[in-house]
Structure formats: structure tokens, C-alpha cells
C-alpha positions in Angstrom: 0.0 0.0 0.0 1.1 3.7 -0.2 1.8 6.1 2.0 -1.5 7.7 1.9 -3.8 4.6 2.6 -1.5 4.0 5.7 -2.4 7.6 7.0 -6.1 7.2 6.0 -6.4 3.7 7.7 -5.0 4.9 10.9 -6.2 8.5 11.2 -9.5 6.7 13.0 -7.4 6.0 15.6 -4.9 8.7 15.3 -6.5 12.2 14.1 -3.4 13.9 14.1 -1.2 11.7 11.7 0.4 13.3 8.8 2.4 12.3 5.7 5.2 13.9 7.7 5.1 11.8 10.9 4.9 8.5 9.1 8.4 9.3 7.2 9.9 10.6 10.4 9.0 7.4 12.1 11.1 6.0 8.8 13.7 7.9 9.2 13.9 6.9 12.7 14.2 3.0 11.8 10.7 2.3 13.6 9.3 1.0 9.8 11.6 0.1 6.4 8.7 -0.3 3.9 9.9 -1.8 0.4 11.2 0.5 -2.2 10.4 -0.4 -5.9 12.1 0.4 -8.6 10.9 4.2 -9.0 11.4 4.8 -5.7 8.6 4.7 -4.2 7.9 3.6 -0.9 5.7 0.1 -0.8 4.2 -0.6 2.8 2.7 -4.0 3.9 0.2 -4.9 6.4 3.2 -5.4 9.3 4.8 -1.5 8.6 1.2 -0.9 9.4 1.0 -2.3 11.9 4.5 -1.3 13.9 3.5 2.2 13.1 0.3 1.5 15.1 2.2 -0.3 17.6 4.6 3.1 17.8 1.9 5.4 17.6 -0.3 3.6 20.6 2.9 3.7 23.0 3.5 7.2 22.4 0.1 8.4 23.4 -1.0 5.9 25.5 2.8 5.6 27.5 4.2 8.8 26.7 7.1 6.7 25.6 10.2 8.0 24.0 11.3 6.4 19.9 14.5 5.2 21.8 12.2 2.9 24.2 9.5 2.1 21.4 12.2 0.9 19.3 13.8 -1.1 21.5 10.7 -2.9 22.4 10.0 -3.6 18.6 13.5 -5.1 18.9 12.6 -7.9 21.2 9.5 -8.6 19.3 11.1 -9.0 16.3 14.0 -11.0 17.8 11.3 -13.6 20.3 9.9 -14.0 16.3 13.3 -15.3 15.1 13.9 -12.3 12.9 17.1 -11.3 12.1 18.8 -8.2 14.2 17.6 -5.6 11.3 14.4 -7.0 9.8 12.0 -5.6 6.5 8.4 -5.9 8.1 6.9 -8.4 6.1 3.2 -10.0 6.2 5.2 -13.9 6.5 5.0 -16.1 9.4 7.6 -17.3 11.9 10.8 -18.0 10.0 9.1 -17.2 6.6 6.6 -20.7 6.8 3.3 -20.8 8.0 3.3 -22.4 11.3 -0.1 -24.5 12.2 -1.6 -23.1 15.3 0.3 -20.0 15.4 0.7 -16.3 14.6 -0.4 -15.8 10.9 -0.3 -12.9 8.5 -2.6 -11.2 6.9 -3.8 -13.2 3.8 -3.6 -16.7 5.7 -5.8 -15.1 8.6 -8.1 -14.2 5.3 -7.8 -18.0 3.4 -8.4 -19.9 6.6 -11.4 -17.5 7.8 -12.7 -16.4 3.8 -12.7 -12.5 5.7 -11.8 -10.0 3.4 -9.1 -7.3 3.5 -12.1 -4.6 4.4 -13.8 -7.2 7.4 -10.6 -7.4 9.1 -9.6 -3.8 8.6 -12.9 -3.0 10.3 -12.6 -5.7 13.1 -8.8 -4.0 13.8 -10.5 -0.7 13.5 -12.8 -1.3 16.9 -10.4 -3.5 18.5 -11.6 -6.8 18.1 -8.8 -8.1 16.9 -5.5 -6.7 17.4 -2.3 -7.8 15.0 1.3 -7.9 16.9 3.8 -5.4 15.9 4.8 -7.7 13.3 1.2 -7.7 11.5 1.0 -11.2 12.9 -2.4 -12.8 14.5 -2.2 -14.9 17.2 -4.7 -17.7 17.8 -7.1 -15.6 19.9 -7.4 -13.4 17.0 -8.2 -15.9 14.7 -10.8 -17.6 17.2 -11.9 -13.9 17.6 -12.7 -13.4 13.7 -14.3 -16.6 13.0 -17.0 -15.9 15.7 -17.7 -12.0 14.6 -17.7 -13.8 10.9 -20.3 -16.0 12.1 -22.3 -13.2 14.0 -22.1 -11.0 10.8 -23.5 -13.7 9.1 -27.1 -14.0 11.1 -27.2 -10.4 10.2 -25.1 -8.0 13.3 -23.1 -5.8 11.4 -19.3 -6.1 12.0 -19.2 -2.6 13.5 -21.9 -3.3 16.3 -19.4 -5.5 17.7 -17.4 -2.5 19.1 -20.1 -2.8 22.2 -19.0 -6.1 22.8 -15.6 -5.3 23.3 -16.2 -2.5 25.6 -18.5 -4.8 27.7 -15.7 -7.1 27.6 -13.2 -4.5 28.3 -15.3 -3.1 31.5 -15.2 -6.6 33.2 -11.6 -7.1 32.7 -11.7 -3.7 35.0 -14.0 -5.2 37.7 -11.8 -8.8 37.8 -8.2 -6.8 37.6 -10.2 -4.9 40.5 -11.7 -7.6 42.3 -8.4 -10.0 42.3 -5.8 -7.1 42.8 -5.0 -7.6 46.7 -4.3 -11.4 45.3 -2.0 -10.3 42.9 0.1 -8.2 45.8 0.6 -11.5 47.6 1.7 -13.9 44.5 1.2 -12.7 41.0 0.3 -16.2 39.9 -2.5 -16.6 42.0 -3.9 -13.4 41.1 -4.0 -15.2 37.8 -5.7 -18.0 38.6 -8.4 -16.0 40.9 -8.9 -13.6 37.5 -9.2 -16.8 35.1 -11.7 -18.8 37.2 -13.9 -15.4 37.7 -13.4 -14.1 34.0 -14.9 -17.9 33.3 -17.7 -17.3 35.8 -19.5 -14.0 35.0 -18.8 -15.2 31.2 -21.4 -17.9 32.0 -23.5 -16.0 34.1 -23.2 -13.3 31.1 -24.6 -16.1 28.7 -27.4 -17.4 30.7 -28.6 -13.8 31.8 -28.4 -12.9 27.5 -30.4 -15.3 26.7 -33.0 -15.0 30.0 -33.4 -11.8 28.6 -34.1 -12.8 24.9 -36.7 -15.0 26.2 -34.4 -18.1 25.1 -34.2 -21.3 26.7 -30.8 -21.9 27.9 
């Protein structure tokens, strides 16, 4: 893609990106996008992606380039990519790897999504691709099920209320467990996973009770 349909997919998320920021971020070594022969700049789905990774940790963590970088660093060397890599849509080691992280267009064959449905599910933060563009397994369980819910008619975008519903009882678990976290992290864990699995099925059977479904 071009410069320009990187700025217009992430100004949603990011009002204040310009043509300007995205080559200083370039210049900076955050993204190496491919040059073709007339020298123009070609960017794939995982320079997309690191920019929004970049751009999330400077306004969500006030976080310096130096520190940003260095965390896309690891990331890129706990993937097995070499010290300086070209972002590329590929998974891990350039194979596909059954049951893990996936790029782009294999998350689209094995879940017939288009380009545009997961652009929109990234949009609302359904599903969220690594720094890397890669999707993880909970992303790809995450698509199949809006796919499936778009399919008996919810369009994709309603599903934004899902995810903040989901997002305000991650708040009242983190809440609920956190004096179990101050005495052993790992059993904060455990208290959190047992309760998310809880109100999840209390969530179901209340849906349905109030759709007037048998459960």
C-alpha cells in the first residue's frame, strides 16, 4: 500500500497523523517499507502495523522512539527475525506455522474474511495484529465468531459494544483480584481466570433470559 492509505487507515485511531510523521518514524528506523524500482515507498500490512504499535505507546505511554524501538527489537527477535528485519506480512521463520501467529492473507484463506472485514474488526479492537502484523490464535478464534455473528445479520461494527463490555469486566476482575496479585502474581492469575470464566457464563445465561431463550 502507499503512503497515503497507511495515513487514511490509521487517522480513525490517530487524528493527528500526517504524511510527515509517518516518514519521520522511517527515518527513525521504527518501519523500512519496500522500495520499488521508481522509488517509491511500498508498505505491507506489518509496517502498518509497527507504526500503530509506535503510535499507541507514544500516546498511550508517553514513551520516548528510543524505548518504542527497543521494544520492537525484542518482538522481532522472540519471532526469530534477524537483528535488522523488513516488516513483512510472512509467518515465523518465513513458513506458516499451524496453530500459530499468521499474516494477513492466511488469517483471510483460513477464515474467507476479506481485507475490508478485518480492517474494520482491527478498527474497533476486536482483533489486534502484533507489531509484526501477525495474528495470534485468539485473534483468529476472535474473527471466526464476529464472521459467524455478521453472518445471522449483526453488522461487523456493532461489535465495538461487545468489546467494551468485555473491556469493563476485565476492569472489575483486575479490581476484584488485585490484593491477590500483591501477595503472589500467579494466583492473582488464577483467581482472575476462574472469575473471567464465571461471569462469562452467568453473562450467557442472563443474554439469553433476557431474549426469552431457553438456555
Amino acid at each position: 500500500m502507499k503512503i497515503g492509505e497507511v495515513v487514511e487507515r490509521l487517522k480513525p485511531s490517530f487524528p493527528a497523523l500526517s504524511l510527515s510523521k509517518v516518514r519521520y518514524l522511517e527515518s527513525e528506523g521504527l518501519i523500512r517499507p519496500h522500495r520499488v524500482g521508481n522509488g517509491y515507498r511500498q508498505y505491507s500490512q506489518a509496517d502498518l502495523e509497527r507504526l500503530r504499535f509506535t503510535l499507541t505507546a507514544q500516546r498511550d505511554e508517553y514513551l520516548p522512539l528510543s524505548v518504542i524501538r527497543e521494544r520492537l527489537r525484542r518482538l522481532d527477535a522472540a519471532a526469530g527475525a534477524p537483528p535488522r528485519p523488513v516488516a513483512r506480512v510472512v509467518a515465523s521463520h518465513g513458513r506458516l506455522v499451524e496453530g500459530g501467529p499468521v499474516g494477513l492473507k492466511e488469517l483471510m484463506a483460513r477464515s474467507g474474511a476479506t481485507e475490508a472485514q478485518v480492517d474494520e474488526l482491527i478498527s474497533i479492537g476486536l482483533i489486534t495484529p502484533d507489531a509484526r502484523g501477525q495474528f495470534d490464535s485468539r485473534c483468529q478464534r476472535a474473527l471466526t465468531l464476529a464472521l459467524k455473528v455478521h453472518a445471522l445479520g449483526l453488522p461487523l461494527r456493532n461489535l465495538r459494544l461487545v468489546r467494551s463490555a468485555a473491556e469493563r469486566q476485565a476492569d472489575v476482575v483486575d479490581q476484584a483480584v488485585a490484593h491477590r496479585r500483591r501477595r503472589s502474581a500467579s494466583a492473582g492469575e488464577e483467581a482472575a481466570s476462574e472469575m473471567a470464566g464465571l461471569i462469562t457464563e452467568l453473562y450467557s445465561l442472563l443474554l439469553h433470559r433476557s431474549l426469552g431463550s431457553p438456555r
